[in-house]
C-alpha positions in Angstrom: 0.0 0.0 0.0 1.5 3.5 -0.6 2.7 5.7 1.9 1.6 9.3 2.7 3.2 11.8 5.0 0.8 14.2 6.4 1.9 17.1 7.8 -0.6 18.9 10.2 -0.6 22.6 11.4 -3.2 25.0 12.6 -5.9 26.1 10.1 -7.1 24.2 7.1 -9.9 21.6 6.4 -10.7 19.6 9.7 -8.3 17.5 10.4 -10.4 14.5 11.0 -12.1 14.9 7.7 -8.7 14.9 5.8 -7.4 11.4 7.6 -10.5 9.7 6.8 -9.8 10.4 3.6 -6.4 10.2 3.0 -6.4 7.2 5.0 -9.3 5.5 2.4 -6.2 6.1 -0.1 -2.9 5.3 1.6 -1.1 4.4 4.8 -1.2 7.9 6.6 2.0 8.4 8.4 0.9 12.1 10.5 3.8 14.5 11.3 1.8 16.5 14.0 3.7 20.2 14.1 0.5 21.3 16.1 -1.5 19.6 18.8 -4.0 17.0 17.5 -7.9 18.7 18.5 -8.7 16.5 21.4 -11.8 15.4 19.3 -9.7 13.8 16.8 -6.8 12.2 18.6 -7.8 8.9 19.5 -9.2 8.5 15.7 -6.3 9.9 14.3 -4.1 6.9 16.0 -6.4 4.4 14.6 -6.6 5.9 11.2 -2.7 6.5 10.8 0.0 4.0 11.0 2.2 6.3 12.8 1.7 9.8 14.5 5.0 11.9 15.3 5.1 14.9 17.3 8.6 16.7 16.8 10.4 18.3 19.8 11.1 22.1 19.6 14.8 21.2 18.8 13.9 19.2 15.8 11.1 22.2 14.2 14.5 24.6 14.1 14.9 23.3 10.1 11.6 22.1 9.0 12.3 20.8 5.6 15.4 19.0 7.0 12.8 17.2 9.9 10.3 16.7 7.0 12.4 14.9 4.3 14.0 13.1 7.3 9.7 11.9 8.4 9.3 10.9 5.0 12.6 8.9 4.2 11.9 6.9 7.7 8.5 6.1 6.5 9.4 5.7 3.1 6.7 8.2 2.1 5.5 7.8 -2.1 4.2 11.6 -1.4 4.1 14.2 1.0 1.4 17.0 1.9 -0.3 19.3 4.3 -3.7 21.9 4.4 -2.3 24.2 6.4 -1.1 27.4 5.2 1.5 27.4 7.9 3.4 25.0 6.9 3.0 24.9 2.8 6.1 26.9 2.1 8.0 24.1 4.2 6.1 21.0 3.0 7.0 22.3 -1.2 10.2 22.2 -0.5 10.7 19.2 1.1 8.7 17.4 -1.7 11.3 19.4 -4.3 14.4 17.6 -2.1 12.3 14.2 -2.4 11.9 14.4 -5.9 8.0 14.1 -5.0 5.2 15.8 -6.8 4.0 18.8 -4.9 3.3 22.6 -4.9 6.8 23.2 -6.5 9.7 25.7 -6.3 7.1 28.8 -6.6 4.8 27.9 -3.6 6.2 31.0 -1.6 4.6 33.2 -4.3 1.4 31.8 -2.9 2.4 31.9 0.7 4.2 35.8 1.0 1.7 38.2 0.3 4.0 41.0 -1.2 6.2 38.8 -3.6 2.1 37.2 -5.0 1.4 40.9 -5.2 4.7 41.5 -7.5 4.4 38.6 -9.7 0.7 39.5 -10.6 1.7 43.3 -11.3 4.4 42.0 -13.6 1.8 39.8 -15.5 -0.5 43.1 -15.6 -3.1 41.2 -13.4 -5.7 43.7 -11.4 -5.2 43.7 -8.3 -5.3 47.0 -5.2 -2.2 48.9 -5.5 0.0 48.3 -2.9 3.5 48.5 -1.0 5.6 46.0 0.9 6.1 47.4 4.3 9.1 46.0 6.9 9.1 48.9 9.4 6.7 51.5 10.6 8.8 54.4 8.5 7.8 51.9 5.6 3.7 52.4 6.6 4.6 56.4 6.8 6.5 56.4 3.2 3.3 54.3 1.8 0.9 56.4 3.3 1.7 59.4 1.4 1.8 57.5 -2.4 -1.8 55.7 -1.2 -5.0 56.4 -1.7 -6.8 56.2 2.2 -8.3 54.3 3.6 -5.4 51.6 3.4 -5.5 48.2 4.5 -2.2 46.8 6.3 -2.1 43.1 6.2 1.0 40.6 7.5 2.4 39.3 4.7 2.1 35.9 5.8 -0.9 35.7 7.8 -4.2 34.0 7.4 -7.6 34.2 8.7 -7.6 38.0 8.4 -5.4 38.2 11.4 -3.7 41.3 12.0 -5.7 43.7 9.3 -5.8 47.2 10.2 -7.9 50.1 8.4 -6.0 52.9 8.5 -7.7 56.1 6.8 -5.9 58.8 7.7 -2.2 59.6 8.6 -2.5 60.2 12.0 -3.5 56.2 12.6 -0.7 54.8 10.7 1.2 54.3 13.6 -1.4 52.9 16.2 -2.2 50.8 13.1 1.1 49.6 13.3 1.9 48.8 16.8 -1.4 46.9 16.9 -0.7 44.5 13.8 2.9 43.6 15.3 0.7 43.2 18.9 -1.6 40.7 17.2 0.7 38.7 14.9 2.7 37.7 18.9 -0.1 36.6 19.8 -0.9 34.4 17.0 2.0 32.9 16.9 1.6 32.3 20.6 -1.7 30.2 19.3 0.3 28.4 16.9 -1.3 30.6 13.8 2.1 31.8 12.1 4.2 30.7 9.9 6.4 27.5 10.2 9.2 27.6 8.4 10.4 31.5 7.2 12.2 32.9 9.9 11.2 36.2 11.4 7.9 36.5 8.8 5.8 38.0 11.2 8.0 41.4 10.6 6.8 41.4 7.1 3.6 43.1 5.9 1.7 44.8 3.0 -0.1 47.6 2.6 -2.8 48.1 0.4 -5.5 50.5 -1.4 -9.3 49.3 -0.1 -11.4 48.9 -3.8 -15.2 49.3 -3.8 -17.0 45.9 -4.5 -20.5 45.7 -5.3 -22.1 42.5 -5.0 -25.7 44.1 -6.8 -23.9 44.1 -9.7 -23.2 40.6 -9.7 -25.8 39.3 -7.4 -29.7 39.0 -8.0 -30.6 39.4 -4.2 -28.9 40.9 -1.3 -27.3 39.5 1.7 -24.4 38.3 -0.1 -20.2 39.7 0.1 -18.8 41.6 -2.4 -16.2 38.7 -3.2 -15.9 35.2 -3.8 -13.5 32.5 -4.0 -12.7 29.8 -6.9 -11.6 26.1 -5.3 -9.3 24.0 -7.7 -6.4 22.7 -8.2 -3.1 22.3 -10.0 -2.0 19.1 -11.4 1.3 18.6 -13.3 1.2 22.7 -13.8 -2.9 22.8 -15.1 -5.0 24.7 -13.5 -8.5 22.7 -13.1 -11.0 25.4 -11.2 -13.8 23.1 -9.2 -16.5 25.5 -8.4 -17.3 29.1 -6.5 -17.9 29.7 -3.2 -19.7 32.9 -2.6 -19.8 34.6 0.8 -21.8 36.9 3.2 -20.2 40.6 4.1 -17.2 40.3 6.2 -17.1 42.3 9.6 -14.9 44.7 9.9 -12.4 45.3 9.1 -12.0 42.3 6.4 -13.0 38.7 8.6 -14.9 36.8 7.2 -18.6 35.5 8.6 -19.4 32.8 6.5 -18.6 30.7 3.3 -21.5 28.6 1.0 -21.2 26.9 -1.9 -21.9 27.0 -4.2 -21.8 30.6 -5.4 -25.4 32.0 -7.4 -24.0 33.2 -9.6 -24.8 33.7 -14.0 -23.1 31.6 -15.8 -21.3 34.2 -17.8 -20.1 35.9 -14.5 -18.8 32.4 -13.3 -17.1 32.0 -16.4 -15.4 35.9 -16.2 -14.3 34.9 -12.6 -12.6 32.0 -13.4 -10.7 33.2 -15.8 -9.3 35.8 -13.7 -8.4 32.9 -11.4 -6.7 30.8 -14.1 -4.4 33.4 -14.7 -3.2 34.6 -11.3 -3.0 30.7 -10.8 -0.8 30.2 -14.2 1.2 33.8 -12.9 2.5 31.9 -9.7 3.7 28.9 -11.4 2.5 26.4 -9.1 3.0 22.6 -10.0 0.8 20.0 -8.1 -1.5 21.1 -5.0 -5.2 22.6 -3.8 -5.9 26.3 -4.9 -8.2 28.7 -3.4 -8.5 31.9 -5.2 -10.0 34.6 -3.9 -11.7 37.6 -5.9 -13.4 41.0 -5.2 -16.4 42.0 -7.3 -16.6 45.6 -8.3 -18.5 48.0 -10.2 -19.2 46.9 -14.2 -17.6 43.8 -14.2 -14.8 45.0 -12.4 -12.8 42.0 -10.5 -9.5 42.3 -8.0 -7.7 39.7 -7.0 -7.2 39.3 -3.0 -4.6 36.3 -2.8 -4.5 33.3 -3.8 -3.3 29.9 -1.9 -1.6 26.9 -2.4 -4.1 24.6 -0.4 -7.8 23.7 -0.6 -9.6 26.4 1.4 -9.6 26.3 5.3 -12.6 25.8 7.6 -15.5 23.6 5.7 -14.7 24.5 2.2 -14.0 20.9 1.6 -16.2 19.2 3.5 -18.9 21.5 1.7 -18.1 20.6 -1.7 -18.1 17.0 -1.0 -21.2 17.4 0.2 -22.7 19.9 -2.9 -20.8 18.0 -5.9 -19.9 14.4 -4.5 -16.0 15.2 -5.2 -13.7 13.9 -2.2 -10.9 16.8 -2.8 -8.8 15.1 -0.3 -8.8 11.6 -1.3 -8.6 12.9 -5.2 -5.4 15.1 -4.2 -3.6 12.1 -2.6 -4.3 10.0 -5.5 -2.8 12.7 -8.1 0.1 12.8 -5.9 0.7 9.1 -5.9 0.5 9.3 -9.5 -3.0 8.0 -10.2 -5.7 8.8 -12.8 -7.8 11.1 -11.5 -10.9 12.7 -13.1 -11.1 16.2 -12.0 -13.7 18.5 -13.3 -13.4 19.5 -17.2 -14.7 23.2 -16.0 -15.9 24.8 -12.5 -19.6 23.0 -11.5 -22.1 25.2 -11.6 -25.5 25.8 -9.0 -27.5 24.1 -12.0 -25.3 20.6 -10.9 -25.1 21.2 -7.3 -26.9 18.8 -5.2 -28.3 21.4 -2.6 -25.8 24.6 -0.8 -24.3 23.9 2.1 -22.1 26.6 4.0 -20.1 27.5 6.9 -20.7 30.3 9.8 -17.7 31.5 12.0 -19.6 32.3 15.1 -18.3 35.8 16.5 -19.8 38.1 18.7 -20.8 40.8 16.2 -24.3 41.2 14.9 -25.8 41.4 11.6 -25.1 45.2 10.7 -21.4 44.4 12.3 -21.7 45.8 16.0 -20.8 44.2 18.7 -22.9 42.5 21.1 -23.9 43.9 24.4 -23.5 41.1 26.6 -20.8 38.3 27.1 -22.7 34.6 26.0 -21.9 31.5 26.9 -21.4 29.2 24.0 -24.1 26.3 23.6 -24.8 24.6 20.9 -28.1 22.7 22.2 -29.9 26.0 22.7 -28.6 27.3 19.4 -30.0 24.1 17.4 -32.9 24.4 20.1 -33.9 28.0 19.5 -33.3 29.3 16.0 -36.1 28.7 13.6 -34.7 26.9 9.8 -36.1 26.7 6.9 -37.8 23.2 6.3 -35.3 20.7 5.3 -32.4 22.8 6.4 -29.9 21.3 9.0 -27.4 22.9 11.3 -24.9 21.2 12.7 -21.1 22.3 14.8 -17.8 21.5 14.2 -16.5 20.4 17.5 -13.0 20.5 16.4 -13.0 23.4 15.4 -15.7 25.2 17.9 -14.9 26.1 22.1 -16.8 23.7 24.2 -20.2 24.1 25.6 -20.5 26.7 28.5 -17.2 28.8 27.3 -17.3 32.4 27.2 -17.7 33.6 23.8 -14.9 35.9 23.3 -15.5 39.7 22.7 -14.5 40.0 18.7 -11.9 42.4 18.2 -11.0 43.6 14.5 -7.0 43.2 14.6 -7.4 39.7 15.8 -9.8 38.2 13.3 -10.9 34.7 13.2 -8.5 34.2 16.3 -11.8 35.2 18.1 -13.9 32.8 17.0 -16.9 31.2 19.1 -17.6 27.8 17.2 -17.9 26.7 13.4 -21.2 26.3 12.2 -22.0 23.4 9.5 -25.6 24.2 7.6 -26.8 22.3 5.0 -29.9 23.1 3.0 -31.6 22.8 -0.4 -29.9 25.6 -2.4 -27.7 28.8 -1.6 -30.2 31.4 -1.0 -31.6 29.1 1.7 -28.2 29.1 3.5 -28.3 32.7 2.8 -31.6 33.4 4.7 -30.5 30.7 7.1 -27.6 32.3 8.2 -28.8 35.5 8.3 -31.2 34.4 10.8 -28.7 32.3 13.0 -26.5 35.9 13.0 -29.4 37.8 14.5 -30.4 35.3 16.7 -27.4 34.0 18.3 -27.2 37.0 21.2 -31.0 36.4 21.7 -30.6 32.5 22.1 -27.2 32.0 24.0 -27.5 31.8 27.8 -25.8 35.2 29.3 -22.5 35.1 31.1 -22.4 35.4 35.1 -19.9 38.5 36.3 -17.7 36.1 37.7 -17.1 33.5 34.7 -16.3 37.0 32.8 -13.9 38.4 35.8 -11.8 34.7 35.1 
């Protein structure tokens, strides 16, 4: 049976959907750079012939620690979903001689050098500045048009955005995205194998979407995202995920696919994504391409990654389309036929919409709750009223237990202040839509308040 080294990090599908299916395809040998989630450890050990957890002396030269993993275990191919640890993983499988991401994945990893390599292809994109030091931000500030956006260059998860939109808040903004990317690495969101990255950031013009102009209804973002994937140096898009408006500054609330949208528009959106794909050169690996939809057709790219999307993106097109991304991706890497889509699915072959809601304690119109909650999933499912046939369910590994605190959001920190992940599945995407919409201005109705003295802890 072939052998598959699995490298696991923070962020990324859950991890106990990915051994399930990896493990369908190949012995699963799992190199474990973060803690298992304690709702996935015992299955993880039956699932995987071997689970490794590397001392800190070992994690000082990653690559070295995962081509040693994989000549132990005689690994026929080598991969990871975490965006942490794909710069590290691609060059590992180069050493190896493996198929993988390639020589370029860093072009999908560091935001500023993605940012140069589509300007030199002519690609539309925000104008924007690499930034390494606050008198960087200043310098940036006076060629920008405000407001700005500062993002680290090798963050995920909108952590660490700031808004700046005026002069006089460049340097709070900056001070509080250094704050914030310490304390994600303290969580084990940074970085795993470039030294010092959390020094290095971007700064960016904001463009005006609008999501009427490509949208039938409202209630949905003004971007969306294209899955796919790269195999022996094709791009082969999958389908669109559309999205709710993010909460300020840029997190994101909630993802469902798939994406209602025309087929012409679907059609103009992937070819944008083909091409910032083809620009970065990747080889063999996930892709998840995110877009912002303007004005007249206008599109921006946002970034583009080289991994399947993070939180239920997977799962939910497993669900929608039948296609087991993660057990198709092992197979391509092992050198298998695989059948991957001709062109991106549309709604019209969907079976149903499912989507994904990051719980965080902001309401609908984006303001923060009044009250500290306690996090409950029974009087969530309990209390909100579906729409018939709809079902909501939570993803415990990636969700705080029942009768935490939910945390007070805060901008800078992004996703890091999640509640819970949601899992709704219904009979089409405006149905999510609605659905969601409804479990957003329900949630601080529903959830049992906090007592003063679990919020004084």
């Amino acid at each position: 049976m072939s052998k598959v080294l699995l490298v696991h990090a923070k962020g990324g599908p859950p991890l106990g959907h990915v051994l399930s299916r990896a493990a369908a395809r190949a012995e699963v040998h799992l190199l474990a750079l973060s803690a298992l989630p304690p709702t996935v450890a015992s299955s993880a050990r039956e699932l995987c012939a071997a689970v490794v957890t590397p001392t800190d002396a070992h994690r000082s030269d990653l690559v070295s620690l995962i081509v040693s993993q994989a000549k132990a275990v005689g690994a026929d191919a080598v991969l990871t979903f975490s965006e942490y640890a794909v710069v590290a993983v691609a060059e590992a499988c180069e050493e190896l001689g493996l198929a993988g991401a390639g020589a370029a994945a860093a072009l999908s990893r560091d935001k500023r050098l993605m940012r140069r390599t589509w300007q030199q292809h002519g690609l539309p994109q925000p104008e924007f500045r690499p930034v390494a030091s606050e008198a960087d931000l200043h310098s940036a500030a006076d060629h920008l048009p405000f407001p700005l956006l500062l993002k680290a260059a090798w963050s995920a998860g909108s952590t660490a955005h700031q808004i700046i939109r005026s002069p006089h808040e460049v340097s709070a903004a900056w001070r509080r995205s250094g704050e914030v990317m310490a304390e994600s690495a303290q969580l084990g969101y940074a970085e795993l194998h470039v030294a010092e990255a959390d020094a290095d950031f971007v700064v960016e013009q904001i463009v005006t979407g609008a999501a009427s102009d490509w949208f039938d209804e409202p209630g949905w973002g003004d971007y969306v995202s294209v899955e796919g994937v790269v195999a022996d140096g094709a791009f082969r898009p999958v389908c669109l995920s559309g999205r709710m408006p993010t909460v300020e500054p840029f997190t994101e609330r909630a993802c469902i696919t798939p994406a209602l949208l025309s087929q012409d528009a679907q059609d103009r959106i992937v070819a944008l994504a083909r091409q910032s794909v083809d620009a970065l050169g990747l080889r063999d690996c996930g892709t998840h391409t995110e877009i912002k939809l303007g004005a007249d057709g206008g599109m921006w790219l946002i970034e583009t990654a080289a991994r399947f999307g993070g939180a239920m993106t997977v799962p939910q097109v497993e669900e929608v389309f039948g296609l087991d991304l993660i057990g198709m991706l092992v197979d391509h890497l092992l050198d298998r036929p695989v059948e991957w889509p001709e062109q991106a699915l549309t709604p019209a072959q969907a079976r149903g919409a499912a989507g994904s809601l990051v719980v965080l304690a902001v309401d609908g119109k984006g303001e923060a709750w009044q009250d500290r909650k306690v996090w409950d999933f029974s009087a969530v499912a309990a209390d909100v009223p579906l729409s018939p046939g709809s079902e909501l369910s939570v993803v415990a590994e990636s969700s705080l237990a029942d009768g935490s605190i939910v945390p007070v959001y805060d901008p800078a920190a992004g996703a890091n202040t999640m509640a819970a992940l949601c899992l709704l599945s219904a009979t089409d995407p405006r149905t999510v839509l609605r659905d969601f919409e409804t479990l957003v201005d329900a949630l601080p109705r529903v959830l049992p308040a906090a007592r003063p003295e679990e919020v004084s802890r």
